[in-house]
N, C-alpha and C positions, 0 to 999 in steps of 0.2 A: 736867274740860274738857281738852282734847287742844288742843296748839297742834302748826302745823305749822312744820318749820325753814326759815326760809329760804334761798332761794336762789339769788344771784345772778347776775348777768352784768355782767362787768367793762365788754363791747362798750357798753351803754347808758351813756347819758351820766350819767342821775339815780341809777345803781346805788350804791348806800352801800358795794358790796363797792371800787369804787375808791378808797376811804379806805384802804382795808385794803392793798390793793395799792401806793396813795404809800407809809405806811408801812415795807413791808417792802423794800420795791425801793430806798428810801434807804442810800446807799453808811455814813453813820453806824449806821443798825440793823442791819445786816449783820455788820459789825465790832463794835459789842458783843453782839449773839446770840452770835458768834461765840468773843466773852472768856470769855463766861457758859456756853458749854456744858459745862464740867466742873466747872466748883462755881461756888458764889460769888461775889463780889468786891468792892471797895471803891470808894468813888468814885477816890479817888487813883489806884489801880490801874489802875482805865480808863483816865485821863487819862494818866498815864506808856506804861501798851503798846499806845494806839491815837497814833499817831505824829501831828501834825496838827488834832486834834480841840481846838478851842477849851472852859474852862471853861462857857462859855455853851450851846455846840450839844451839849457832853456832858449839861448838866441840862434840858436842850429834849430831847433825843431819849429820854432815861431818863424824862422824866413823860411822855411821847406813848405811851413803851412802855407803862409803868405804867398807863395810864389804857387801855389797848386791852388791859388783861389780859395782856400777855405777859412781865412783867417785875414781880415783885412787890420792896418795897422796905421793908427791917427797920432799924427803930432800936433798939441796945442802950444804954440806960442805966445807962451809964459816962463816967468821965472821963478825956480826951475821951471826947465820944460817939461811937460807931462808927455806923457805916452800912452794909451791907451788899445788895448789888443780887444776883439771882437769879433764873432764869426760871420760868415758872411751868410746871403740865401743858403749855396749851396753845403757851407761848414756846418749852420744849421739843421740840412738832411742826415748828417750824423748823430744828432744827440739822441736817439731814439735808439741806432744798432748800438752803439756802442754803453749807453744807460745797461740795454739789455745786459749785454755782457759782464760791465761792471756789476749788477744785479747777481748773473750767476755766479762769479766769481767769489763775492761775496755768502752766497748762499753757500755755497760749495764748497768754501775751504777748510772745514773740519774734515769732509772726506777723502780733499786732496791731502793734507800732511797726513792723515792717516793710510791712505795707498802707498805715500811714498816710502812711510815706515817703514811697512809691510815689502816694499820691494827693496829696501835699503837693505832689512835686515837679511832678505834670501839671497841678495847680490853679495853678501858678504860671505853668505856659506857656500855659495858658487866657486866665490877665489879662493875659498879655501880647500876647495874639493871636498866639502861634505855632502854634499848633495846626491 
């Protein structure tokens, strides 16, 4: 029996591919796809080089990974126990969109806080009725 693959559309409201997309478009999966793309790592590890990231939304977004296949997660029995987090094939097909985007975000942030100036300052003279 042949099954056929699905295939979504994010446009639809009921699509299940917009799980997938909350997901990945999460400024937290982003950043550890991001740790994870050349080996490894520990939970510790995340927690200290993702600047910001609370113990709690680190183990929320690592089981959400975990659980959507992108993020496979090993315990070695020792003492302490290690843990070790790692992407998986398919967590893998991410390092490259999401690189990009860290890329331009990176590139581009001089001319984001300077737009947002820029509309800061005219939103200001909006409420004020100067406009």
């Amino acid at each position: 029996m042949e099954t056929n693959p699905i295939r979504g559309n994010v446009y639809k409201k009921a699509c299940p591919t917009r799980l997938a997309l909350d997901r990945i478009a999460d400024k937290w999966t982003t950043l550890i796809v991001g740790m994870l793309e050349s080996h490894p790592r520990r939970f510790s590890e995340l927690k200290r080089e993702i600047e910001g990231i609370s113990q709690k939304m680190l183990t929320q977004t690592l089981r959400g990974l975990e659980r959507d296949g992108l993020v496979t997660r090993t315990v070695y029995a020792q003492i302490p126990p290690r843990v070790e987090y790692q992407l998986t094939p398919l967590g893998q097909t991410l390092r490259e969109p999401i690189a990009a985007i860290r890329n331009w975000a990176e590139t581009n942030i001089t001319d984001i806080v300077s737009a947002q100036s820029v509309y800061d300052a005219h939103s200001s003279l909006r409420k004020n009725g100067d406009e």
